[in-house]
N, C-alpha and C positions, 0 to 999 in steps of 0.2 A: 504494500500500500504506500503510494506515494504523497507528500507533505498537502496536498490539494486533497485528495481523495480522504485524509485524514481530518483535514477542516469540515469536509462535506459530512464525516462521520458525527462528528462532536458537535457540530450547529445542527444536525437532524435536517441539513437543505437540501433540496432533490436535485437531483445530476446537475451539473453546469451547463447551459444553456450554449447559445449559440456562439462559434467562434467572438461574431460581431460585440456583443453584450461584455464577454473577457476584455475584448480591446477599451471598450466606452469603462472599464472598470481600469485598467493600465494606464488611461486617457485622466481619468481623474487622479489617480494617485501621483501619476506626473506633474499636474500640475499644483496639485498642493504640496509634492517637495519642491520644486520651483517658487512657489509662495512662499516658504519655511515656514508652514503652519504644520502644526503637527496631530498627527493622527492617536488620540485619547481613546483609548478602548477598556472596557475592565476586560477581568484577564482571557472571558469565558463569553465577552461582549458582542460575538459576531451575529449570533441567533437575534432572531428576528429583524437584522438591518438590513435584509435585500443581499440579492445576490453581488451585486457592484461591491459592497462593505466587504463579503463573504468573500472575494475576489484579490484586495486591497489586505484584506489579515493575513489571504496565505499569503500572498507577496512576500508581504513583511516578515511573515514565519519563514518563508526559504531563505530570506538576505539573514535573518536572524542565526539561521541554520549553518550558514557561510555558502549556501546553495545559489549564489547568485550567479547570473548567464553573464557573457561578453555583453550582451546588449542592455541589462541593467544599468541604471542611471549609479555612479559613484557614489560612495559613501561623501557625505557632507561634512567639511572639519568644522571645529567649533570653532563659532564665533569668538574675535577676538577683541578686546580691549581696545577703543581708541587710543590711538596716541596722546601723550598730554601735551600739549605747547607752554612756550613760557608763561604766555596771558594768562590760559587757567592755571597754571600753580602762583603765581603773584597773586592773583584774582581771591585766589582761595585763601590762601596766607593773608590778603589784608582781610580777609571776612571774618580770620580765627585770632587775628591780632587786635580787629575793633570790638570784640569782646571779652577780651582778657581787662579789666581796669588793672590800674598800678599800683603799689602799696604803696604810703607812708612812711614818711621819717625823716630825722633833718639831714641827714649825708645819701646823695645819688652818688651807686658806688658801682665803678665798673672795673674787672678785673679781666685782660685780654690775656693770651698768649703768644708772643710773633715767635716766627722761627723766619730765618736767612741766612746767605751769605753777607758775612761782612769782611773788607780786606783793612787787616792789623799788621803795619809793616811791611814785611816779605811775604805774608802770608795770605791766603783765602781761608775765613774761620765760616764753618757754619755754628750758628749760634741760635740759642734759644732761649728765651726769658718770657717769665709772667710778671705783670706788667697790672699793678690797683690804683685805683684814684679813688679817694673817698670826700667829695665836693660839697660843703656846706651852702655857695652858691658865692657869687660875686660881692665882694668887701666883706665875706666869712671866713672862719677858717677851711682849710681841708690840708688831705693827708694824699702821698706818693710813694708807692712801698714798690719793691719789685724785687724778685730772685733768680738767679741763672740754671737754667736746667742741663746744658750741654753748650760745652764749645769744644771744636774738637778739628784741626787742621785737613782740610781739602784740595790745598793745591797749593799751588806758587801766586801771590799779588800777579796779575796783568801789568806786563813791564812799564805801560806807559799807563796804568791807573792811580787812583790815591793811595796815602797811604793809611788812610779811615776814612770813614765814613763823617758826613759834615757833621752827624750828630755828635761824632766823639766814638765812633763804632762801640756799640752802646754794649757792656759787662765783659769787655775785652782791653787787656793791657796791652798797648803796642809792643812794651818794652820785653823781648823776649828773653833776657836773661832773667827774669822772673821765673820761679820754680810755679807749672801751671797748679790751678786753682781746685779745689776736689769739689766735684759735682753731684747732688746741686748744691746750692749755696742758702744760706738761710736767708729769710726775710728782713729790710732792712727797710726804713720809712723816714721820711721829711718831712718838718711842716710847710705847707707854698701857702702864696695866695687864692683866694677862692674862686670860683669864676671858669676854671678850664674846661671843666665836664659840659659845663653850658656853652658852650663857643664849637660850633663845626671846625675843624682843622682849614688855617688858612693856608692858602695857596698864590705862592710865589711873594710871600711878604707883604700881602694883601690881607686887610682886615679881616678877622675871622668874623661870620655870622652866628647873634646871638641865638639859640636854638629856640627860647620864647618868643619868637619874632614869627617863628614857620607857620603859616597858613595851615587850619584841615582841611579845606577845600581843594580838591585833587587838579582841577585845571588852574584855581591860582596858585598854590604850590610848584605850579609845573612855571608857570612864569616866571617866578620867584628864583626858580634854579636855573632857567634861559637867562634870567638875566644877570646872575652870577657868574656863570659860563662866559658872556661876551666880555663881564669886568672882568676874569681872568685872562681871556683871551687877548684881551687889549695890552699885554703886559710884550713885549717884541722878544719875538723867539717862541712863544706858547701858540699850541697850536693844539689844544686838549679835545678829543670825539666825544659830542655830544651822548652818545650814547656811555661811554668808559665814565663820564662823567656824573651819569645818573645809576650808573652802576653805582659807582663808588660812593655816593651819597644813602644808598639804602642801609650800611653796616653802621653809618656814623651817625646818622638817625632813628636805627633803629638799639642803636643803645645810648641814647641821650634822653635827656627826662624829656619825655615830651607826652603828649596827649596820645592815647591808644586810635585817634580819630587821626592825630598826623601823622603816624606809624602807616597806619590803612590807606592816606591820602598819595603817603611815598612810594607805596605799590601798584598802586594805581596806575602813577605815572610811570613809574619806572615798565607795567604792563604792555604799553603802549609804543614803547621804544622799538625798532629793529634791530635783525642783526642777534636777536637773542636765541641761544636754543637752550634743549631740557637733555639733559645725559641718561636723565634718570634716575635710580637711586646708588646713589654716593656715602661713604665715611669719611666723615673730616676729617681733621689733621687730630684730636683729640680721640676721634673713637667712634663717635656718634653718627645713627641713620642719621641721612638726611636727602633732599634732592637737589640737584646739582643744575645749576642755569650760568651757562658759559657765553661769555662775547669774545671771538679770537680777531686779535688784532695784529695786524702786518705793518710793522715798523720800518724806519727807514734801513735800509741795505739786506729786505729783506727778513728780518727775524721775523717770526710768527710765533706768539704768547695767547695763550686763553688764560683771560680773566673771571674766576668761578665765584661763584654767589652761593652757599651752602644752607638752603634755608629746610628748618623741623619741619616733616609734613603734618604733624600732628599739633605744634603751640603755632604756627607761623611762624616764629622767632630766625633772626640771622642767626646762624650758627658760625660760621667761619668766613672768607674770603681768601683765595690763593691765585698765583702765580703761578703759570705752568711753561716752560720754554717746551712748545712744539715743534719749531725748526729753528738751528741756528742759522744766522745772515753772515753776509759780510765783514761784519763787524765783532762778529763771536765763533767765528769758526770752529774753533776749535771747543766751544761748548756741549755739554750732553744736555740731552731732553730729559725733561722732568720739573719738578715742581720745585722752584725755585725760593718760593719765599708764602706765608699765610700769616694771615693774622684770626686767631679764634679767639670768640668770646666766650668765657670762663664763665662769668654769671653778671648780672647788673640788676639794679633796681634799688626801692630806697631801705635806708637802714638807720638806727639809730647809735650806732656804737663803730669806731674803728678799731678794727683788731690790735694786740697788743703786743705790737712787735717791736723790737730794738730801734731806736736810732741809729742813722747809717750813714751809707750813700746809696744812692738810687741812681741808676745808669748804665 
């Protein structure tokens, strides 16, 4: 007894009609796999649905069976997943970032980690440090703490490069007859003036902007950074991408005390940019899922660097920002690809007490 003749047994249906009737039953079952609608039966459901139904079960009972002909329609793969663009994961992130509010307390404290190369002397150091501000707010106190986690020699200085970095190649001694330093190092903190955590990083020796000034309004916000961009750009020799530049504005707003409505308005904007893609899901420089939205930029003489955005899919939160050399230029020949330099955010928000670490130096 063959898989038809056995359907015919168990629905109690009488013989199978005419060749034409099989076909008008093959005819519909074509086209509702072609719709991908799907055919719901209980298990024992063919009796009483007509012979066409009765026709469409064994079908499915032979394919089920692995009995299916050359001339069966292919098995269907499953449906997959749109792709996500950068729009929707910004998009999403500012909808889980405008409802987180902030806590309270009188020090906004933000504690980053950078890692890079830095050149000390004769040398290429890669170096790592965590890096605290604990900011009472402008004409208050606050606190600057920081620790080194690794330095550790990578190459020879580039004969014709510095010999540090303009900051002072930050928790690295030039002077090499120094016996090196055992890693890590403890915490060590200064008192400054207040006022830093509140100011975006300025650029090019240009006033920094106060962060209480930022707009939540997502297209004046966007004006607001257009028109920062042309003051920087006015500066001769600056030639910063609109887009890099609203990049880079999302990590430094997104850990400064600002309203959870200007958080969501920075995404927005920054949504809207080209030039963006999604990698997908990423581990930052720390450890942590996250999803990854890259702008690669082609420098003069040729280099290509992607600049990556590390944001939580789950708090919206900026997690990290990195640096990655994808092709060396002209100008770096002799460099290897790879990630080059990050900055991760450790934790921020507000607080009422500074940690109680030694006096030091910080740097």
């Amino acid at each position: 007894m063959n898989e038809i003749e056995l359907v015919r047994e168990l629905t109690k249906e009488p013989p199978l009609a005419t060749p034409q009737a099989v076909a008008r039953a093959f005819g519909r079952l074509k086209e509702d796999m072609t719709s991908r609608r799907r055919l719901s039966l209980p298990r024992w459901g063919a009796a009483g649905l007509g012979l066409a139904a009765a026709a469409a079960a064994a079908v499915l009972a032979i394919a089920g069976l692995g009995g299916a002909g050359a001339d069966d329609p292919a098995p269907r793969a499953a449906p997959r997943a749109a792709p996500q663009t950068a729009q929707m994961v910004l998009l999403s992130a500012a909808t889980k970032v405008e409802r987180t509010p902030l806590t309270k307390g009188k020090y906004w404290s933000v504690v980053t980690q950078n890692g890079g190369e830095v050149i000390v002397g004769k040398d290429t150091k890669y170096h790592v440090q965590q890096i605290g501000i604990w900011d009472a707010g402008p004409g208050k106190d606050a606190w600057i703490a920081s620790r080194d986690l690794e330095s550790r020699i990578v190459g020879p200085a580039p004969a014709d490069g510095p010999t540090a970095l303009p900051n002072g190649a930050e928790g690295a001694d030039p002077d090499a007859t120094k016996p090196p330093v055992k890693m890590p190092t403890r915490w060590e903190k200064v008192k400054v003036s207040g006022g830093e955590a509140f100011r975006l990083a300025a650029w090019e020796g240009l006033k920094p902007v106060d962060t209480r000034t930022l707009p939540d309004d997502p297209e004046q916000l966007r004006q607001f950074l257009l028109k920062e961009l042309r003051r920087v750009n006015s500066v001769p020799g600056a030639n910063i991408d609109r887009t890099e530049w609203m990049l880079s504005h999302i990590q430094r707003i997104g850990s400064a005390p600002v309203s959870s409505k200007v958080l969501g308005a920075a995404y927005r904007v920054l949504a809207t940019e080209p030039g963006l893609q999604v990698i997908g899901p990423v581990t930052d420089p720390l450890g942590r899922p996250g999803t990854g939205i890259v702008h690669r930029v082609t420098a003069e003489g040729g280099t290509v660097v992607d600049h990556q955005l590390v944001i939580d899919p789950t708090t919206g939160r900026v997690l990290a920002r990195t640096e990655t050399l994808v092709k060396p230029g002209k100008t770096n020949p002799t460099a290897k690809a790879g990630r080059t330099s990050y900055e991760a955010v450790v934790s921020y928000g507000w607080t009422n007490t500074v940690p109680n670490y030694p006096l030091g130096h910080v740097g």
